[in-house]
N, C-alpha and C positions, 0 to 999 in steps of 0.2 A: 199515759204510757203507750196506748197503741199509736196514737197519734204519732210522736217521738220513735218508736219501733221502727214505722213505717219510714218515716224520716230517712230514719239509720239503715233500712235495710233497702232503701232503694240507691242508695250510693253504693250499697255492699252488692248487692244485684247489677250494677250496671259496671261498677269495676270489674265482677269474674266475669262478663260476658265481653269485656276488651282486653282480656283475660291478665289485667292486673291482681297481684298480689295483697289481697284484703282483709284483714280481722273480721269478725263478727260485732255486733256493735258493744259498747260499754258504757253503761249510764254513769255519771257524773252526779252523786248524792249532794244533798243543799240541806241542812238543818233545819232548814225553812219555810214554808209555803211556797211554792207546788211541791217541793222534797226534790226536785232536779234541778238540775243545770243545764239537764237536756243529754246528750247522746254522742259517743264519737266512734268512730270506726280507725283503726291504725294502718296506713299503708309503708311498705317497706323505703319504698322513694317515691320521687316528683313525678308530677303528669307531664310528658313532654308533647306530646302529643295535642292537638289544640281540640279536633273534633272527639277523644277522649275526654281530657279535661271538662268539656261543657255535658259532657254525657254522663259523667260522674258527679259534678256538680251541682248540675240542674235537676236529675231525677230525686234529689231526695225531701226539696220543698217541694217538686209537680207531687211526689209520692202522699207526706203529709198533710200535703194540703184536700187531697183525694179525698181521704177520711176527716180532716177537719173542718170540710166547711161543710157537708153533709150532716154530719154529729152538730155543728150550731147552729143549723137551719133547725133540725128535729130540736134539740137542748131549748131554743128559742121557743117552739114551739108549746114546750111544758112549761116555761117560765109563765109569770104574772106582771104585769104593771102596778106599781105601789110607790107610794111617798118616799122619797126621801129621807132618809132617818138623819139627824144633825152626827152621830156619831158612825156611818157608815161611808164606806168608800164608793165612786167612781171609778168604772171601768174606763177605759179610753176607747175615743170611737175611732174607726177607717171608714174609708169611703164602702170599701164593701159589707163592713158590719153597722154601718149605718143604714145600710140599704137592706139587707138583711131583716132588721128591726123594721125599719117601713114596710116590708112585703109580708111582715108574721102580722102587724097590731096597727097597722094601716095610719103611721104617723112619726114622725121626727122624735126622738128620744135621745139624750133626758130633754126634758120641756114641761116648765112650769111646775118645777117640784114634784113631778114624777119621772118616773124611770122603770127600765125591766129588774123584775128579781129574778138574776138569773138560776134558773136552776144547776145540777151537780152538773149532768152533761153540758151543757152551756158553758158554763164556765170552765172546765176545763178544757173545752173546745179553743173558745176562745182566747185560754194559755198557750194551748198550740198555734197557734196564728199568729199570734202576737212572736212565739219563739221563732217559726218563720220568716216572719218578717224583719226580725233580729240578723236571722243568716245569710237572709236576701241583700244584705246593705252590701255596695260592689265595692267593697274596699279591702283589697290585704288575700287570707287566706279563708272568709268569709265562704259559702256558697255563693253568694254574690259575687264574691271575688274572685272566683277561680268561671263565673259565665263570664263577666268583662274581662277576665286576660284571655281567656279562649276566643273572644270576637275582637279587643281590641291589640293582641301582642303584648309581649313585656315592656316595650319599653313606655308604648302610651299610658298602659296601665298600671306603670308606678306612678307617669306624673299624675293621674288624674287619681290616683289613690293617697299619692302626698295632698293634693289639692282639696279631696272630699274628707279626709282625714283632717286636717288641718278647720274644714268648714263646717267638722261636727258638732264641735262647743258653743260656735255660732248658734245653729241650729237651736242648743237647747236653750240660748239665753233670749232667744228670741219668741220661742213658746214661753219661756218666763216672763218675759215685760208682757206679752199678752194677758196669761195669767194675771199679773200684778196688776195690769190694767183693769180685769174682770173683777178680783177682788178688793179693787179698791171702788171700782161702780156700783157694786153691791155693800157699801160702808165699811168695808173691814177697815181694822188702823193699816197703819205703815207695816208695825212689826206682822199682824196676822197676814197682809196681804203678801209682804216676804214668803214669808213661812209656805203660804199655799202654793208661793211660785217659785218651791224650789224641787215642786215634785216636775215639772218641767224639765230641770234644767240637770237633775241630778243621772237618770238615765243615759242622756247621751254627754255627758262628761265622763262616764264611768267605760263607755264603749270606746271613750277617746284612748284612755287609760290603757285598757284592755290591747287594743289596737297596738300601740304605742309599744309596751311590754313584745308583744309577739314580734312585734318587727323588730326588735333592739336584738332580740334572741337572734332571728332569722338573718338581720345584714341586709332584707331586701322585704320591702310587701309582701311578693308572692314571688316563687321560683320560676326562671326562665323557663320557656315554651316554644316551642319549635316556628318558625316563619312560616310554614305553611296553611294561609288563612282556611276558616269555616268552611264547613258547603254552605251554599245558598240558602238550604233547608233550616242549617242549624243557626245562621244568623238570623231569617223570621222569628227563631223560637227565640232564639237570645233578648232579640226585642221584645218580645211576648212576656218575658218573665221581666224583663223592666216593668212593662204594664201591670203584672201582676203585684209588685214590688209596693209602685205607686197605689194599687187600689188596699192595700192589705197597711199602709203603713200609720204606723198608730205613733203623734208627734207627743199623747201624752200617755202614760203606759198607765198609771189609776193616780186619784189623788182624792181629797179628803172631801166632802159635801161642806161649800160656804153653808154659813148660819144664813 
């Protein structure tokens, strides 16, 4: 929840100081493990403004992230390395939480039927990162999505929104033949190697979906933006949170431990 706060209030912070029109934030309740959906803030209307747009967009994963990779260095820190249990799940690794993992317990994880057990910090860290890196994707009205129309314009930034939109089912069916590949080199049958490889594929079909929905509502990815480009400043960071995007991005979100 603070993680997610912070989120929310750094979009809600960088709107009143361009002195946009901002809600406070509003959790989005889930029945179900983590209990959110995560967090939204309501603006009256569109960011036309380009160096607004990415100021609004961009502070609320810099913000999240603040507090979340600190809490899963410490989280990590209290966690244990333990077997694998045949009935317990996988986390999914990033390039940064795998490294993270190397710099706590001085070794590549999972590897050879062991893995971290994360502790309560930890693992809710790691929700938040994971839900970051959810927002960060540059497509639509995503966080993501509103840094790449603020660097690249409306009009590049629909086609390359229909284009990565269009190349996101890809994506999961691609960590699926992996998968299917991994659990069929580890003997699983046909049907169990399926099965394993649809935790792959079922996340970024569901973002397709998602995606999909809002834009059918909207008529457009994201709302037009004014022609006058970035400052210089704000396209290094533009680029900057690409990098961050890529290091944080997690291709399989948890899946089940092969036998």
């Amino acid at each position: 929840m603070a993680i997610l706060t912070c989120h929310e209030l750094g979009h809600y912070v960088a709107a009143r100081r361009r002195g946009l029109p901002s809600s406070l934030p509003y959790f989005i309740p889930l029945p179900v493990y983590p209990g959110t959906m995560g967090a939204v803030i309501s603006m009256s209307e569109p960011i036309a403004d380009r160096d607004a747009l990415f100021d609004v967009g961009a502070s609320g994963p810099i913000a999240g992230l603040v507090v979340a990779i600190p809490l899963l260095a410490i989280g990590l820190a209290h966690s244990t390395i333990g077997p694998l249990r045949p009935d317990s799940s996988i986390e999914g690794n990033s390039i940064l939480y795998a490294l993270l993992k190397y710099a706590v317990f001085g070794q590549w994880l999972p590897s050879h039927g062991m893995d971290v057990q994360l502790s309560p910090m930890a693992e809710a860290a790691w929700v938040g990162v994971l839900v970051t890196m959810i927002n960060l994707i540059p497509i639509g009205q995503l966080d993501g999505g509103h840094v790449a129309c603020s660097l690249l314009g409306s009009d590049r930034h629909e086609r390359w929104s229909q284009r990565l939109h269009v190349g996101l089912p890809f994506v999961g069916l691609v960590v699926a033949g992996v998968m299917f590949a991994i659990a069929r080199g580890a003997g699983a049958s046909v049907t169990a190697a399926l099965s394993y490889a649809k935790y792959g594929v079922i996340p970024w079909v569901l973002w397709t979906v998602m995606i999909a929905v809002i834009r059918s509502r909207a008529g457009e990815y994201h709302p037009p933006v004014g022609e006058t480009p970035l400052d210089p400043l704000r396209k290094k960071l533009a680029i900057a949170m690409l990098i961050v995007f890529v290091l944080i991005a997690t291709p399989v979100y948890m899946r089940p431990v092969l036998p």
